[in-house]
C-alpha positions as CSV (number, residue, x, y, z in Angstrom):
1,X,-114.4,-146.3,-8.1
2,X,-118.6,-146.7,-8.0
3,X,-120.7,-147.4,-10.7
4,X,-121.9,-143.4,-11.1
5,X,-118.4,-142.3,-11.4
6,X,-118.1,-145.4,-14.3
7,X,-121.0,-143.9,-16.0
8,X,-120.7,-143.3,-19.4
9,X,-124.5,-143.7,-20.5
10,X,-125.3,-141.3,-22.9
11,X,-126.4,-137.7,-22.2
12,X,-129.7,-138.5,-23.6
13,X,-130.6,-141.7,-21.5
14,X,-129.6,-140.3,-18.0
15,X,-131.9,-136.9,-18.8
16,X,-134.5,-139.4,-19.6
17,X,-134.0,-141.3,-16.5
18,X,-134.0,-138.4,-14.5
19,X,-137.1,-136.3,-16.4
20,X,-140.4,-138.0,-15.2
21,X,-139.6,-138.2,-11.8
22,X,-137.9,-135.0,-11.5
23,X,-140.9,-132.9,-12.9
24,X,-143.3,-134.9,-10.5
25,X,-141.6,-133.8,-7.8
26,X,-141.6,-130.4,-9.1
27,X,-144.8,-129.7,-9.9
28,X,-146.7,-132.4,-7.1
29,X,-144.4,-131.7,-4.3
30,X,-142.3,-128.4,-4.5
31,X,-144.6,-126.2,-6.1
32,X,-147.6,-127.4,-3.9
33,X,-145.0,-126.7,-0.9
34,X,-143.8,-123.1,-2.3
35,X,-148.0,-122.4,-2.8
36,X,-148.3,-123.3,0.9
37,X,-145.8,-121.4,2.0
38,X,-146.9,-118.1,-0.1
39,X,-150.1,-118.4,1.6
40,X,-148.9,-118.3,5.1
41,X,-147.0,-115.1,5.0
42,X,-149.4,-113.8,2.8
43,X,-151.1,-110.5,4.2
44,X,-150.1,-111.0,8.1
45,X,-151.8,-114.7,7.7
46,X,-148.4,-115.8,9.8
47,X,-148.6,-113.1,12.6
48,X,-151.9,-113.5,13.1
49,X,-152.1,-117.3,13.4
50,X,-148.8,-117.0,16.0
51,X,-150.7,-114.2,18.2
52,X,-153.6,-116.9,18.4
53,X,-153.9,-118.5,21.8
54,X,-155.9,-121.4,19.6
55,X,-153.1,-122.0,17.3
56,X,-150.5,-122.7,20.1
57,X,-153.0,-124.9,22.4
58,X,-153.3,-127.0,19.5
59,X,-149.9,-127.2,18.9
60,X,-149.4,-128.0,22.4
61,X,-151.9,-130.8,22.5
62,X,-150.5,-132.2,19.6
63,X,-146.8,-132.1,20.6
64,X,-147.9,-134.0,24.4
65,X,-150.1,-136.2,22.8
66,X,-147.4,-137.4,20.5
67,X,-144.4,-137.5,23.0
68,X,-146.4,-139.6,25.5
69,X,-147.8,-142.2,22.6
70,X,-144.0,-142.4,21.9
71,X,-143.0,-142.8,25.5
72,X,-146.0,-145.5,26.1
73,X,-145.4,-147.4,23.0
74,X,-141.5,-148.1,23.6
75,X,-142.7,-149.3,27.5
76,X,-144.8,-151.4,26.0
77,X,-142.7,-152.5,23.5
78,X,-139.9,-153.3,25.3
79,X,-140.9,-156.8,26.8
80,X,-141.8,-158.3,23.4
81,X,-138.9,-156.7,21.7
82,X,-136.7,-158.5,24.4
83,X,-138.5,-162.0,23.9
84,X,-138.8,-162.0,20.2
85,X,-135.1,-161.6,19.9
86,X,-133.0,-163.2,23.0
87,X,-135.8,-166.5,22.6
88,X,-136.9,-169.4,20.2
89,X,-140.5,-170.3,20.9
90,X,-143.5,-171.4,18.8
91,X,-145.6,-168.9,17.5
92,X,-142.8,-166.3,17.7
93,X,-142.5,-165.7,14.0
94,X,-146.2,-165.2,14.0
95,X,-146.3,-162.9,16.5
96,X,-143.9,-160.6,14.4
97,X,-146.1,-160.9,11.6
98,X,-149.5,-160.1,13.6
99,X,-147.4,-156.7,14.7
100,X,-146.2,-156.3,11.2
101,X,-149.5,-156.8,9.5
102,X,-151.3,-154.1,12.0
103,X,-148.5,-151.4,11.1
104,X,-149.4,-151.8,7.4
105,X,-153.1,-151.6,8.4
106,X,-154.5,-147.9,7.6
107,X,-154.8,-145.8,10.4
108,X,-159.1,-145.3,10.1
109,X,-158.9,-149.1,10.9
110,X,-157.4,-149.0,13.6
111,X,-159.1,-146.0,14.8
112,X,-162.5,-147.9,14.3
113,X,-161.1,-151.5,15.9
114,X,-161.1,-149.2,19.0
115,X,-164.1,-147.7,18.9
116,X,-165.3,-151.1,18.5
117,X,-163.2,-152.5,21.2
118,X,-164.1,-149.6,23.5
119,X,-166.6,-149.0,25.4
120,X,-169.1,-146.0,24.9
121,X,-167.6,-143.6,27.4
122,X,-164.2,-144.3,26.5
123,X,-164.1,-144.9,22.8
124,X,-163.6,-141.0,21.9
125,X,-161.0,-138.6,24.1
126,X,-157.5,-138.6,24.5
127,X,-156.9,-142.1,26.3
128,X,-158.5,-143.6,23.1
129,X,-156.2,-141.7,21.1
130,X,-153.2,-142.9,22.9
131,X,-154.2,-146.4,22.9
132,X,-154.8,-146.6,19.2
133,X,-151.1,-145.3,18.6
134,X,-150.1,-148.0,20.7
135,X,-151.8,-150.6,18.8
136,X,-150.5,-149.3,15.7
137,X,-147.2,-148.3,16.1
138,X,-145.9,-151.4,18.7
139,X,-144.1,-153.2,15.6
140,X,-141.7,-150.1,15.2
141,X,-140.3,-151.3,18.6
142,X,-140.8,-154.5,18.8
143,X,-139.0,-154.8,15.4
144,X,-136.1,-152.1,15.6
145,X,-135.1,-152.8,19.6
146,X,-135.5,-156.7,18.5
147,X,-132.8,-156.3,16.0
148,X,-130.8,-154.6,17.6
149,X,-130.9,-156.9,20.7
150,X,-130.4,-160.1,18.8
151,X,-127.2,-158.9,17.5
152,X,-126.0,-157.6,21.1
153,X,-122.9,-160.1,22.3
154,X,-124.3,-162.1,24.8
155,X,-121.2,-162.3,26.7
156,X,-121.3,-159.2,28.0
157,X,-124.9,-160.4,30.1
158,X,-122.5,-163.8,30.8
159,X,-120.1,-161.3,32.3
160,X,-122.2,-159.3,34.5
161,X,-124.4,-162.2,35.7
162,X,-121.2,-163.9,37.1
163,X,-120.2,-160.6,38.8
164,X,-123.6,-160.8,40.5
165,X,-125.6,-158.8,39.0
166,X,-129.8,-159.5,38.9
167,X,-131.4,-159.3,35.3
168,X,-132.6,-156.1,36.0
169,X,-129.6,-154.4,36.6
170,X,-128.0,-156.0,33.6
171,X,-131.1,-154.5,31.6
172,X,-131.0,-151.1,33.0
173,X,-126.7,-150.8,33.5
174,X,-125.6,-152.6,30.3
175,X,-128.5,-154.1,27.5
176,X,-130.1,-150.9,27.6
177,X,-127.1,-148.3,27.2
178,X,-126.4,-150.5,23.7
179,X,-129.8,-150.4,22.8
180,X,-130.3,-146.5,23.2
181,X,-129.4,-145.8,19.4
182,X,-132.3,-148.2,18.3
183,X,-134.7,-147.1,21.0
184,X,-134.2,-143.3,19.6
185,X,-134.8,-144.9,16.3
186,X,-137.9,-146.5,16.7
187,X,-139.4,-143.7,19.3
188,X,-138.4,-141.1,15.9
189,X,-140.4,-142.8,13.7
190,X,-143.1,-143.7,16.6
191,X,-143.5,-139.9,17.2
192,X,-143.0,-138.9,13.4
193,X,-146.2,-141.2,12.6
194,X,-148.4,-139.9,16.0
195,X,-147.1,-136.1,15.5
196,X,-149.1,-136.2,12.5
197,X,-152.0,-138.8,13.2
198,X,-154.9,-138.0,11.3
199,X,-157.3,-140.6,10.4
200,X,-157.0,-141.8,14.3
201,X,-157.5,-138.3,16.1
202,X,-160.7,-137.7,13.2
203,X,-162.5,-140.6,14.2
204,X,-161.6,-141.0,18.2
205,X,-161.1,-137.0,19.0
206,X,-163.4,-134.8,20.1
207,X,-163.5,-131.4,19.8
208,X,-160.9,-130.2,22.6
209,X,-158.7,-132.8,21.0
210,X,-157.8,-131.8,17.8
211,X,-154.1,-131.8,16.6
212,X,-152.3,-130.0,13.8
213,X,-153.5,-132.2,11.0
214,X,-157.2,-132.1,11.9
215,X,-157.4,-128.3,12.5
216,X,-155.6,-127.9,9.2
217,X,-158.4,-130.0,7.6
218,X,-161.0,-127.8,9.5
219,X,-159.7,-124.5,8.5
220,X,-159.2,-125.8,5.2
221,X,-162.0,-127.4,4.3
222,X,-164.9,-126.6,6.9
223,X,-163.8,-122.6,7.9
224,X,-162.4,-121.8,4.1
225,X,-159.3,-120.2,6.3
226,X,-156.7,-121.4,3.8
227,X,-154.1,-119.4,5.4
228,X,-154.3,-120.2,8.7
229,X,-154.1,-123.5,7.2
230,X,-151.2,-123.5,5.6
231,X,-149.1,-121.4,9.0
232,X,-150.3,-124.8,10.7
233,X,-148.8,-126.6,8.1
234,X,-145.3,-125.2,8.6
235,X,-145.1,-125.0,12.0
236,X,-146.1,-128.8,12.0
237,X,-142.9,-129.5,9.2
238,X,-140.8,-126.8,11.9
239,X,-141.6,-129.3,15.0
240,X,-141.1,-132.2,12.6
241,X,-137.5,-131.4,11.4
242,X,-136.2,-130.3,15.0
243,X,-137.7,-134.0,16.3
244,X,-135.8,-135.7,13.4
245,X,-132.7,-133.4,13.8
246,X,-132.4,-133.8,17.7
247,X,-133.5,-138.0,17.6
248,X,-130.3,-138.1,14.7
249,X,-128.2,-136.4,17.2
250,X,-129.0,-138.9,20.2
251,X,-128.3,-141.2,18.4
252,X,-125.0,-140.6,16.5
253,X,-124.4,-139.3,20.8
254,X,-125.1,-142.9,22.2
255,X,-123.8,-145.1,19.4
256,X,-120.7,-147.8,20.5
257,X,-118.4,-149.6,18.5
258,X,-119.2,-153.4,19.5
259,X,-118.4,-156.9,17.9
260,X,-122.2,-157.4,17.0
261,X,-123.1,-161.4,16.1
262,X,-124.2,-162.2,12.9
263,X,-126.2,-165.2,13.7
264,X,-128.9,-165.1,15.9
265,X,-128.4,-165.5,20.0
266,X,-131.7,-166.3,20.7
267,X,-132.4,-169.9,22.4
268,X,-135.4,-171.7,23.6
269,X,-136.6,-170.5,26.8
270,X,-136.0,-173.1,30.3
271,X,-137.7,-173.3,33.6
272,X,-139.2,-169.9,34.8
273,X,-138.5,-168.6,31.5
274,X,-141.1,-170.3,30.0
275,X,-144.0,-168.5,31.7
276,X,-142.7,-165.0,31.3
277,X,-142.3,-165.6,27.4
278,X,-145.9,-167.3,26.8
279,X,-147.0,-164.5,29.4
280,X,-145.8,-161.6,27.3
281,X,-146.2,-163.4,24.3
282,X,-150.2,-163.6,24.7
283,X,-150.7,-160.4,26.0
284,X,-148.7,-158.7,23.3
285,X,-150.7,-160.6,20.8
286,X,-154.3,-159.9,22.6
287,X,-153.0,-156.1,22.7
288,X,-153.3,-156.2,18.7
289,X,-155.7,-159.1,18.0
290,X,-158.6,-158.0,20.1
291,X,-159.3,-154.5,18.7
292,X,-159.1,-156.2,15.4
293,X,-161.9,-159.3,16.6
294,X,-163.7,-156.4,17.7
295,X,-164.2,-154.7,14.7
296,X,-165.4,-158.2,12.9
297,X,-167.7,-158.9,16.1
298,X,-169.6,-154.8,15.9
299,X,-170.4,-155.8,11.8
300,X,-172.4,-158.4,12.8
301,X,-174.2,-157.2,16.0
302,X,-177.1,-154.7,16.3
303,X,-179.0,-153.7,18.8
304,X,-181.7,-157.0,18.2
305,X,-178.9,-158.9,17.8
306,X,-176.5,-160.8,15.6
307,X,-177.2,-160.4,12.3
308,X,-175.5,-160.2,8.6
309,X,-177.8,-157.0,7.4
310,X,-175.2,-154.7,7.5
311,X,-173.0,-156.8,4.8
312,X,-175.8,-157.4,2.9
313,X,-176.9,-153.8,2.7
314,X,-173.6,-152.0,1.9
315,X,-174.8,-151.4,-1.6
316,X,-177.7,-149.5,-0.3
317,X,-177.0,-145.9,0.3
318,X,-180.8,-145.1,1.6
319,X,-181.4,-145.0,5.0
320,X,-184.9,-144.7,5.1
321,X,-187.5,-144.5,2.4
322,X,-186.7,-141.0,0.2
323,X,-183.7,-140.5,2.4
324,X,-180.3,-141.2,1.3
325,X,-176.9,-141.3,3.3
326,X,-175.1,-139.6,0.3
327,X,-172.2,-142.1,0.1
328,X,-172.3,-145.7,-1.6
329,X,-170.2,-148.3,0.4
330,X,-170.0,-150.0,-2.6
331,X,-168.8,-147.4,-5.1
332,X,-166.7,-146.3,-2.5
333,X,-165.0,-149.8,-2.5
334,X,-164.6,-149.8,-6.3
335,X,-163.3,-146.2,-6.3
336,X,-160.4,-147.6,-3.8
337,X,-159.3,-150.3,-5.3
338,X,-159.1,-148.2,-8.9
339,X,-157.4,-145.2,-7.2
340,X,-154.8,-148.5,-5.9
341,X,-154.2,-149.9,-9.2
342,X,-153.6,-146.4,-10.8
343,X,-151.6,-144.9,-7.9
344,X,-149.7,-147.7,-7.6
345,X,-148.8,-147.8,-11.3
346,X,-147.5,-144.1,-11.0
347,X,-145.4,-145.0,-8.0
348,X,-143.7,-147.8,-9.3
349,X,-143.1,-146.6,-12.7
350,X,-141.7,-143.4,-11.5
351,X,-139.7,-144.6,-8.3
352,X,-138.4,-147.3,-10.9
353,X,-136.8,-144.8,-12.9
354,X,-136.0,-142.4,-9.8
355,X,-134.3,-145.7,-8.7
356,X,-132.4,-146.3,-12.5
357,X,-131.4,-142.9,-12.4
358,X,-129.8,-142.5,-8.8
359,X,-127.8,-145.8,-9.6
360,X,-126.1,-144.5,-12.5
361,X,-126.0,-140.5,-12.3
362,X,-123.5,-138.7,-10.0
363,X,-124.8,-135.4,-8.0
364,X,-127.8,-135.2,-10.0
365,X,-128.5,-138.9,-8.8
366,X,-127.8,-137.7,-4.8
367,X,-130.1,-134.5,-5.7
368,X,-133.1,-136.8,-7.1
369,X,-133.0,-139.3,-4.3
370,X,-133.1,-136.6,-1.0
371,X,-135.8,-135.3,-3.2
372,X,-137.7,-138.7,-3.7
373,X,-137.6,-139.0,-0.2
374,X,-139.0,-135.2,0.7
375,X,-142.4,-136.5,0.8
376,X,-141.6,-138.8,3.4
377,X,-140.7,-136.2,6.0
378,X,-144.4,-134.1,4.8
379,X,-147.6,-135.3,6.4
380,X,-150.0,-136.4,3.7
381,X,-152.5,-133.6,4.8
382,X,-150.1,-130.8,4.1
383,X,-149.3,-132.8,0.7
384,X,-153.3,-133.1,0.0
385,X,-153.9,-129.3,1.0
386,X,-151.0,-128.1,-0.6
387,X,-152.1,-129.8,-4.3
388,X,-155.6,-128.5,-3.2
389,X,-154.9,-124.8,-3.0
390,X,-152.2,-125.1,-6.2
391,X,-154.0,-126.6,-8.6
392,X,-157.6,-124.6,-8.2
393,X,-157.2,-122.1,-10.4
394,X,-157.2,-122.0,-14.8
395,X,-155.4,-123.2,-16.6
396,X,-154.6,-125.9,-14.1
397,X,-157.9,-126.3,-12.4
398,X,-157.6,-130.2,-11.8
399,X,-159.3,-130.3,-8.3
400,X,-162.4,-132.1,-10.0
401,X,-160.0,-134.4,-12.1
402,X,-160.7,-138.0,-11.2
403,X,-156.5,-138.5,-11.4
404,X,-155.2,-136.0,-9.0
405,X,-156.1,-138.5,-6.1
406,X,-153.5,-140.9,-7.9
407,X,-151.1,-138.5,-8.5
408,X,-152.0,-137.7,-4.7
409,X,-151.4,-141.2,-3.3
410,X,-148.4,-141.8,-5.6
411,X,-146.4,-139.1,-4.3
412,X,-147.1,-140.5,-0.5
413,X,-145.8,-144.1,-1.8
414,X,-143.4,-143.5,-4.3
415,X,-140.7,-142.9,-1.7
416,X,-141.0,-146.5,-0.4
417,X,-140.8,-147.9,-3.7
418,X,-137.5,-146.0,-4.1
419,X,-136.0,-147.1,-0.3
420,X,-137.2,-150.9,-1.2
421,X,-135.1,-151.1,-4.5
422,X,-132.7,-148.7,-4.3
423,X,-131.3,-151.1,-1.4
424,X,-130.9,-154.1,-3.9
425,X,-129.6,-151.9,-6.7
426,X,-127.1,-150.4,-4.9
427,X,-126.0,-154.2,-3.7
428,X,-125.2,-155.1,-7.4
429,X,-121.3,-155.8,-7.7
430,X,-120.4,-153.0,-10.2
431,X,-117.4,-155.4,-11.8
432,X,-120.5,-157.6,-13.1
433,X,-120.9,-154.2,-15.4
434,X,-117.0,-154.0,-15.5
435,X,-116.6,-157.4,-17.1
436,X,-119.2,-156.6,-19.7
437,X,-117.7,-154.0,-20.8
438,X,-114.5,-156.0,-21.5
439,X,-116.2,-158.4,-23.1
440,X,-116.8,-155.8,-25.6
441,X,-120.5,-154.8,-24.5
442,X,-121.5,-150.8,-24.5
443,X,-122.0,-148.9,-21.4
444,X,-125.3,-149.1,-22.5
445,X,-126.1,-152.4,-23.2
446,X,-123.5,-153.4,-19.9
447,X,-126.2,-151.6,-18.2
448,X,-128.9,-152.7,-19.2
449,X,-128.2,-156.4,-19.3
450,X,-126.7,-156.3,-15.8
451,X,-128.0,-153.7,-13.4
452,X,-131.3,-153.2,-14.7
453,X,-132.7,-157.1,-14.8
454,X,-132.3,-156.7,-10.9
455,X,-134.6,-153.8,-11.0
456,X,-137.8,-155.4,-11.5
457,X,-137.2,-158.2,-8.3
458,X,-137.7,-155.3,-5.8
459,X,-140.0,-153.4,-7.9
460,X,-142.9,-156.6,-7.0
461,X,-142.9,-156.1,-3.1
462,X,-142.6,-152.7,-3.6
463,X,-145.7,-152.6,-5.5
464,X,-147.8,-154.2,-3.2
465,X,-146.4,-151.9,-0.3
466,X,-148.3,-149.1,-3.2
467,X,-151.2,-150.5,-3.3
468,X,-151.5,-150.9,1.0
469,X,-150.7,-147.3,1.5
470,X,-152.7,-146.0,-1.4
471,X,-155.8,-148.5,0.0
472,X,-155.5,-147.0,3.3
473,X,-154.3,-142.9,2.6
474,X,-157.1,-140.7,4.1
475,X,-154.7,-137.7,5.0
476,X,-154.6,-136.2,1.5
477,X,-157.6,-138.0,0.2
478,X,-159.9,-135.9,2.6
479,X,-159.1,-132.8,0.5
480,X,-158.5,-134.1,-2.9
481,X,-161.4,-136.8,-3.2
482,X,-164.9,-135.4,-4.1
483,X,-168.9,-136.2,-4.2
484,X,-168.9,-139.7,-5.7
485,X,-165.5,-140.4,-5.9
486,X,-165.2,-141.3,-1.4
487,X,-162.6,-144.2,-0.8
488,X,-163.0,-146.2,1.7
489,X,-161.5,-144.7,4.0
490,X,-163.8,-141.9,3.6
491,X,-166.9,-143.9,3.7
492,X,-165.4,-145.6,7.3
493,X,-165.2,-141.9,9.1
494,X,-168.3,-140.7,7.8
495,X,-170.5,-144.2,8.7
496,X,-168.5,-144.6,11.7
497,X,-169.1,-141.4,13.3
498,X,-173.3,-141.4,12.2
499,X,-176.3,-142.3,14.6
500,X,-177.7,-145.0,13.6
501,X,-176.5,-148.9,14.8
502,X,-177.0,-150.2,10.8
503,X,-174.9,-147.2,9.5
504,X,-172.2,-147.7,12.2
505,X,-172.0,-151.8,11.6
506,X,-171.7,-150.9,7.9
507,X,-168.6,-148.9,8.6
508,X,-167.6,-151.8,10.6
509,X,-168.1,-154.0,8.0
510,X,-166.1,-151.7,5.6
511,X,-163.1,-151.2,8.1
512,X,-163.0,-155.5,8.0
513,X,-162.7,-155.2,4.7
514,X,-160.1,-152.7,3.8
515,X,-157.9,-154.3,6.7
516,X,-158.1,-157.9,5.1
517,X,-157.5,-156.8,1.6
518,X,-154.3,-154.7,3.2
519,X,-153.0,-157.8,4.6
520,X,-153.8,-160.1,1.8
521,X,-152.3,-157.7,-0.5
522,X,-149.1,-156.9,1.5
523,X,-148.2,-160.6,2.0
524,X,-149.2,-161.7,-0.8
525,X,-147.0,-159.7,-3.1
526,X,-144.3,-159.4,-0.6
527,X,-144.0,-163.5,-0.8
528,X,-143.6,-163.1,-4.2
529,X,-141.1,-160.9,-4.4
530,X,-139.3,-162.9,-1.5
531,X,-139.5,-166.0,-4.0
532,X,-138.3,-163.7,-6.7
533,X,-135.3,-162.7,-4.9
534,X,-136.6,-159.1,-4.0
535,X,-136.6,-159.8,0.0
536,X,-138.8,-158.5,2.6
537,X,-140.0,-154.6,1.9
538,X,-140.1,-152.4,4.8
539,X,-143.2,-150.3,5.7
């Protein structure tokens, strides 16, 4: 019998458990979603956007775009998946890390390591578009095939090599068969995350390469077409749930039965070997470094050279005498890193109770948790736009407040917070609880001596993994955030995409910042939690 069935908490605790985050989702997630959807049937909004030529070339550009990052990014990830997890060589943990640490990074950093990286006539257009998803997404791949591969029985290869066959064919006739349910894994969440790339199609598109997310933005925010807006919105979640549906289906089609090793099979490289690891090795690691040097190297050079002026002048907003650029890098620095600290409170307060409440609540547990993790499947533009067009009217006019941008990002992280604990949670023997009981303690105090002391362990990598995504969020920031209150993020785009070699370095400068303090911040608080017990949180 599990520990919800045990249950005997009072009434009163679980509908305390289960209140706060239940009414977030309702009004910051379904109600936002229910508004959206009102607005898109709303006075033949929805016929008229479908019997628009623009609205499907979009959607077309949008859907290629993201299938052939997908297909590019497995390619490429294939070779380093394959070394990482069938060989022992120096540096290899680090190279996992590098990968890691660029998937955490926020996408606008990317985007502007490539415009750095780049040269002018190929820094904007679809090429740069696809190469930026590469960057991004490659630890996916490299991390997902990778496990998968080291836990593949090596004597199967042993078996087919002795029959004759040539490393390829055992690759393409055996290795790669068994590694299809992991490949479909990582290429979902590959085209999931370039489906409904934002902050890297804003700053390297140009205007015949906008996707779903940017011409919702437009409309939205630019054109004032709020319902054309919000039919762009649901076809995007109608691609997005036949993508997830038919990936689920693959791989449930592809899956074997197989006596998987639980230690590792990978072993040092010999003769030959050696140069096709350090050769894929390197290059895999350039791939992700360089853009990254880049972006240091264009903060510190302007046209008359080298020069530190643009980190010395970020708390200048005035272009020239009288003229101002209308955004402060350094407000817009403090204004992230408050928006962090207060989103990430919200996400870890409420996911920690989502979290308390699934462990010990029955259907109403199941209910809460699919719903925590709604927000996950919902781009953060439709999320932004939806609170944007809900919440603009008396008595619950808060687009102006200063905390919706909180509540914003906290609804985009909270869902990690609940994967990262809910996984330790649900690993707590439940005849720890059992035996407290006998010894004569309540259900309540059973509970709460017990289970919940192994709450907070998770709750400390999950935190940090808050504060990186709400550092980073530019999706639902770019409708909610307002004059004076620009993130960093924000401030990147707009400096970024000026004239002006001092303005451009400065977003430069900003984008080296925002990606150190992601790092630092990530690690940092993940090592902590490791130390505490919590383990490693996924992104």
């Amino acid at each position: 019998m599990t520990e919800a069935r045990n249950n005997r908490l009072p009434r009163a605790v679980l509908a305390a458990l289960l209140f706060a985050p239940g009414l977030f989702l309702v009004v910051f997630y379904a109600w936002p979603l229910a508004t959206l959807t009102g607005r898109a049937f709303d006075a033949g909004t929805f016929a008229d956007a479908l019997s628009d030529g623009a609205t499907w070339s979009i959607v077309w550009f949008t859907l290629w775009q993201a299938v052939l990052s997908t297909v590019l990014t497995v390619v490429v990830g294939i070779a380093p998946a394959y070394i990482v997890s069938r060989f022992r060589f120096p540096g290899r943990r680090l190279l996992v890390a590098v990968l890691t640490a660029v998937f955490v990074l926020p996408t606008v950093v990317v985007g502007a390591a490539l415009i750095a990286l780049l040269p002018d006539s190929l820094d904007h257009g679809v090429w740069a578009i696809l190469g930026a998803h590469v960057v991004f997404n490659l630890a996916v791949v490299v991390r997902t095939v990778g496990a998968a591969w080291e836990q593949l029985p090596r004597d199967l290869e042993h078996a087919a090599a002795t029959l004759g066959a040539t490393p390829l064919q055992t690759f393409r006739h055996l290795s790669l068969p068994l590694l299809r349910p992991a490949v479909a894994a990582s290429a979902a969440i590959v085209f999931l995350f370039t489906f409904t790339s934002f902050g890297v199609v804003r700053l390297l598109g140009t205007a015949g390469t906008r996707t779903i997310e940017v011409e919702v933005w437009r409309q939205a925010t630019q054109l004032g077409d709020f319902g054309t807006a919000a039919v762009l919105s649901l076809l995007q979640l109608s691609v997005l749930a036949l993508g997830v549906g038919w990936s689920a289906a693959r791989q449930r089609k592809h899956s074997h039965s197989l006596a998987l090793r639980i230690e590792s099979s990978a072993r040092p490289p010999r003769g030959t070997e050696r140069l096709i690891v350090g050769g894929i090795a390197v290059t895999t690691a350039l791939v992700v470094v360089v853009p990254l040097a880049a972006l240091v190297e264009r903060s510190v050079r302007l046209p008359t050279g080298y020069s530190l002026a643009a980190w010395r002048s970020l708390g200048d907003n005035e272009i020239r005498p009288g003229i101002r650029l209308g955004i402060n890098p350094v407000d817009a620095l403090w204004n992230s890193f408050t928006i962090a600290l207060a989103s990430t409170v919200l996400a870890v307060v409420l996911g920690g109770l989502a979290v308390a409440a699934i462990s010990v609540t029955g259907s109403a547990g199941r209910f809460l948790d699919v719903g925590m993790m709604l927000p996950l499947g919902t781009s953060a533009v439709t999320i932004g736009f939806g609170i944007l067009i809900t919440f603009d009217t008396d008595p619950v006019d808060w687009r102006a407040s200063w905390w919706i941008v909180p509540f914003g990002h906290a609804l985009v992280a909270a869902p990690f917070v609940v994967r990262v604990a809910l996984n330790v949670i649900r690993s707590v023997d439940p005849d720890l609880r059992s035996a407290a009981m006998t010894l004569g303690a309540s259900p309540w105090t059973a509970w709460r001596t017990v289970t919940l002391p192994f709450l907070w362990r998770p709750l400390i990598p999950a935190a940090g993994l808050a504060a990186a995504i709400s550092l980073g969020e530019f999706g639902a920031t770019s409708f909610l955030s307002r004059s004076g209150g620009e993130t960093v993020p924000i401030a990147i785009e707009r400096l970024v995409g000026r004239a002006g070699s001092l303005l451009q370095a400065q977003g430069f400068a900003l984008a080296t910042i925002l990606a150190f303090a992601t790092i630092v911040i990530v690690l940092t608080l993940d090592g902590l939690g490791s130390a505490a017990g919590g383990g490693d949180a996924p992104r």
